[in-house]
N, C-alpha and C positions, 0 to 999 in steps of 0.2 A: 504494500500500500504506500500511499504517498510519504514520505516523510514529513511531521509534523513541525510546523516553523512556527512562532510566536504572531499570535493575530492579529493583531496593527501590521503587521511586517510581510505578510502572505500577499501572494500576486497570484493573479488568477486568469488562466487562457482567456482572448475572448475566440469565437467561434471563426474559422477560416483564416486563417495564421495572422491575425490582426493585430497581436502583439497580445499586453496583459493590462489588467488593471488591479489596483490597489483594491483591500477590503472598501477604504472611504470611497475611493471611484465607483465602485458596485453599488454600495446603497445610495448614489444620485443616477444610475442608470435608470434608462426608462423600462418598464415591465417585459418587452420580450428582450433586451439585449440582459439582463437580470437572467432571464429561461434558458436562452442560447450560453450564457457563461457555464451554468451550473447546469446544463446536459453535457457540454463541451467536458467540466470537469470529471462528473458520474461516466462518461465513457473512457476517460483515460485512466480512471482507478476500478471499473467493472465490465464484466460482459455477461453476456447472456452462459449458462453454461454448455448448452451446447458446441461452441464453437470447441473449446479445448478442453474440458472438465472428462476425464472417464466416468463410463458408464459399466456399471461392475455389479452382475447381481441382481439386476433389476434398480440402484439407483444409481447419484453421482456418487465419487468418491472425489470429496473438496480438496483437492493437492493444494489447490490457491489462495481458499480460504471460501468461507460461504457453508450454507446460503446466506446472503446476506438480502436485508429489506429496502427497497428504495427510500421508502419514506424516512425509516431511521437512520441511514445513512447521510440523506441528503438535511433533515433536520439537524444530524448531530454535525455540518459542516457548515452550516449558511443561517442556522436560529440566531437572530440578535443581529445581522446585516441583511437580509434578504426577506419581506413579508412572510409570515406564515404559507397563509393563503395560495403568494405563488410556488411556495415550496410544496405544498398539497394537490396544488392543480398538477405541479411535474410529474410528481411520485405517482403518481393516477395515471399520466402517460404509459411512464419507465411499466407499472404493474400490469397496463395492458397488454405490452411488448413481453413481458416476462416477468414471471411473478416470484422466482428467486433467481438471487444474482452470485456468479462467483467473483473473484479477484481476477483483476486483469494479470496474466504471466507475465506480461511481456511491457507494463507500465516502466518507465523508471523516469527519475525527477529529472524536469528542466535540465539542458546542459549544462546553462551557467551555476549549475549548484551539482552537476554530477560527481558521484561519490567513487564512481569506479576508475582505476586506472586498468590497465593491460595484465600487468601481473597481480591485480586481486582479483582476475577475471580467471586466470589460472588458478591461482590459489582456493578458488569459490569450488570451482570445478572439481580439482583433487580433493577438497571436503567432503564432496558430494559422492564421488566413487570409493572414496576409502568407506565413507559409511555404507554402500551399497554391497560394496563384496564382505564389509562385516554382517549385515544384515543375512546375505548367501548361508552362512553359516550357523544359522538360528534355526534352530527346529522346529517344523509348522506341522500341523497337525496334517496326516494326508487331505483330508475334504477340503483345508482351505491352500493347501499345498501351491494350487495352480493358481490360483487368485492370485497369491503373496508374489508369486516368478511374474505374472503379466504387470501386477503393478512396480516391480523392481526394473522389469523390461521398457516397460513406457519410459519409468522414471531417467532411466541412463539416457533414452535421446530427448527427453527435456534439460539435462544437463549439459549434454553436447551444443543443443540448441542456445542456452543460457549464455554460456561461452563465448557461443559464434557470436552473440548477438551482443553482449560485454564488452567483447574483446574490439571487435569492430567499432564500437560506436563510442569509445574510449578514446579512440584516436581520431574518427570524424569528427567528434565533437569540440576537441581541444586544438585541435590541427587545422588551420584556415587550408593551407596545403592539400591536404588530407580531402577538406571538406571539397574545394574547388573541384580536385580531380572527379572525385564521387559524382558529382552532378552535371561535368563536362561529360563522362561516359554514363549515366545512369537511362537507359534508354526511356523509361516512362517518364524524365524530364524531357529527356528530346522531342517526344509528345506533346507535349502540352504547349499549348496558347495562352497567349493574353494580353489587352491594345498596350500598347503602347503607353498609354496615362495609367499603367500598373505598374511599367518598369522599377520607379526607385522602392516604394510600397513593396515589390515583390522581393528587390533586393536586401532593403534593410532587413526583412523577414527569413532570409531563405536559411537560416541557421534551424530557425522552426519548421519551418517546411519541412528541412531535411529532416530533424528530428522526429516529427510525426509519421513522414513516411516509413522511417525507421522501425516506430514502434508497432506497427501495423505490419511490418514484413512477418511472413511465417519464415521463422528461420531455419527449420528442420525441412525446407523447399532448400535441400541442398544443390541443384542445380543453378538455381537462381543463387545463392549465397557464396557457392563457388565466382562467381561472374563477378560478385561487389571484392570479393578479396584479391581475385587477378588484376581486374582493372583501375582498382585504386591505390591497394596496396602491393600490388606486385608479387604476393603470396599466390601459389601455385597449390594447389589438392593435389597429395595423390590418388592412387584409381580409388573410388570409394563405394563401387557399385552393392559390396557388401553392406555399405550401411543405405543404400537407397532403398534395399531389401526391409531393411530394418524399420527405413522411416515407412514404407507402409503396414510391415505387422501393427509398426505401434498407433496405425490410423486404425487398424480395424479393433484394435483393443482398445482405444477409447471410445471409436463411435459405434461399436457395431457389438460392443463387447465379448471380443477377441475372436467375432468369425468372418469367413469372406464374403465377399459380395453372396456366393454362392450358398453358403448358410455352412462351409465347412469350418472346423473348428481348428484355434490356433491351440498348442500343444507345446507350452515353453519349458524348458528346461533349465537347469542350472548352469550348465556349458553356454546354452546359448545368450542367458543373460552375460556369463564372465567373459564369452569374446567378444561380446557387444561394448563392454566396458572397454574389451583393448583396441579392439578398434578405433575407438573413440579417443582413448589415449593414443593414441599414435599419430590420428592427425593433427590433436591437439599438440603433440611433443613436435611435428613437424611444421606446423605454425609457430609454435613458440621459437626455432630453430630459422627458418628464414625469416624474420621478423626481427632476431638477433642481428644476422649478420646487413639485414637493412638499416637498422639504428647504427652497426658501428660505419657502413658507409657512409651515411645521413653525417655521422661527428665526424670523416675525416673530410669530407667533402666543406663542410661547417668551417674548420681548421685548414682549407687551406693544401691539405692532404691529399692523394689519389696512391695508388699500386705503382700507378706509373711513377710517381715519384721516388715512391721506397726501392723500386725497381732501377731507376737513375742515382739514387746515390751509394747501391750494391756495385 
């Protein structure tokens, strides 16, 4: 969820990368730009659970957190700046749309206050798998045996996915460099239009742009995620067709609850969750490894430096 900041001092999306406004700025807003803020917000800290929550048994299993209630959520964020009333009118929407909510996975806070670097995006990661193959080794009753492996199985490419998406947007975000390239090549900006009297409006924005677009990528669309790492950062995949396999069992074990289109059933094992975990480390040790030797060219190039030079004075 969002990290909490002191409320005088919160700034708040406005709707379509408009920038942000102050708590005081909200309560002089007029009643739908008030609606548009606080949906704006409720979508970047909730979703429906369908979209990514497993389904296990017949219900969800909350990994993100949830269910959680519109009304209370959005009362317990906006009571004492924003009317009752249109807080009631929202919540009446949001419960039309769905009437419990998970944690959004894939939220994380504003750039200018992001908390991640590159290597706590690693070090998140290793937490997460050393607990997972501790967990392998816990004794589960046979009946809920299978359960316990599909949701260790999802959990490892949410993890990988967490990574991907950390790691990456860690150095988009802090990196003008970084950012530039990203949306020189990013083809769904190559797409898009818009007149001419949006130019400087879309520029001073585009740190958010990027950012939301971000947070909305499915990052376990490892195809498409391969694409943002070559083309911006220069980081290369190896073949990873193994885990492409992977990212769809763990689509039909969260939406389908672990069977195929076909109604056949997936059948996980303890092997297949532990090489799922090394796969996963492996790309991740092999990202971490040319991402190294890109920082140390990035400082000799900085310095003044090149091979060629250490090469000339041999």
């Amino acid at each position: 969820m969002a990290k909490k900041a002191p409320r005088e001092s919160k700034r708040y999306r406005l709707a379509h990368y408009d920038g942000t406004v102050s708590v005081s700025e909200l309560r002089s807003l007029p009643k739908q730009k008030k609606l548009e803020v606080m949906r704006t917000w409720f979508s970047h800290n909730f979703e429906d659970p369908a979209q990514n929550t497993p389904w296990v048994d017949g219900e969800y299993a909350w990994l993100h957190g949830g269910p959680y209630d519109a009304a209370d959520q959005l009362h317990g964020e906006f009571t004492g700046v924003v009317p009752e009333n249109l807080i009631d009118e929202l919540a009446e929407e949001l419960n039309n749309e769905c009437d419990e909510w998970a944690g959004h996975p894939e939220y994380e806070p504003d750039s200018s206050d992001y908390p991640w670097s590159s290597k706590m995006a690693r070090t998140s990661f290793e937490e997460t798998v050393s607990s997972s193959k501790s967990l392998l080794e816990v004794e589960i009753p046979a009946e809920n045996r299978q359960h316990f492996l599909r949701l260790l199985y999802a959990s490892a490419i949410m993890a990988l996915e967490t990574y991907l998406s950390d790691f990456f947007v860690s150095i988009v975000s802090r990196n003008q460099w970084y950012l530039k390239k990203f949306v020189e090549t990013n083809k769904d900006f190559g797409e898009q239009k818009f007149a001419l009297n949006e130019l400087f409006v879309k520029h001073s924005h585009i740190g958010k742009i990027v950012e939301d677009y971000l947070r909305t990528t499915m990052w376990h669309n490892l195809p498409k995620v391969q694409t943002f790492y070559l083309s911006t950062l220069g980081i290369k995949f190896p073949p990873v067709k193994d885990l492409y396999k992977a990212v769809a069992i763990r689509h039909d074990i969260i939406h389908r609850s672990g069977k195929t289109k076909d109604g056949t059933e997936h059948t996980i094992t303890k092997r297949q969750v532990q090489n799922l975990l090394a796969q996963s480390e492996n790309l991740v040790a092999q990202i971490e490894e040319q991402w190294r030797k890109i920082e140390e060219a990035d400082a000799l190039e900085f310095f003044g430096l090149s091979d060629s030079d250490d090469d000339a004075e041999s």
